[in-house]
C-alpha positions, 0 to 999 in steps of 0.5 A: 500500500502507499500513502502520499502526502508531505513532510513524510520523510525519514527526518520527519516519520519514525514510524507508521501505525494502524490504530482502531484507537484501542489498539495500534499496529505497526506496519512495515515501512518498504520504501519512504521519500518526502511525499510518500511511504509504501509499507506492508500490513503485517499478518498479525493485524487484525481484520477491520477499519482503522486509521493511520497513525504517524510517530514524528521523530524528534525531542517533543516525537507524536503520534498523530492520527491521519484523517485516513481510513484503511479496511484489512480484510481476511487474509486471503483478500488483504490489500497488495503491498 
């Protein structure tokens, strides 16, 4: 999967999650430039809608949900990466 945006560089992003606010996953970041990241949905995610969630880097690091919405489905039919 890809997201495309700005300011989602290696000096700004540490980390991409999916989160259902309850509980977050860590996706697998493949590839990352300034106006994207290509990441992989882990196999253990669970099955249904959830945001994206950044960790900044930096001293004063955040996480930030996105105004994104992803649905990982069953795993036979989860999004290609």
């Amino acid at each position: 999967m890809m997201v495309q945006g700005v300011n989602l560089g290696l000096e700004n992003v540490a980390a991409l999650y999916l989160t259902d606010g309850k509980a977050d996953t860590k996706v697998v970041i493949a590839e990352q430039t300034v106006t994207s990241i290509k990441f992989q949905i882990p196999p253990e995610a669970k099955v249904g809608r959830f945001a994206l969630m950044v960790l900044t880097k930096g001293k004063d690091s955040k996480f930030i949900e996105e105004p994104v919405k992803i649905t990982v489905e069953s795993e036979g039919t989860r999004p290609a990466t």
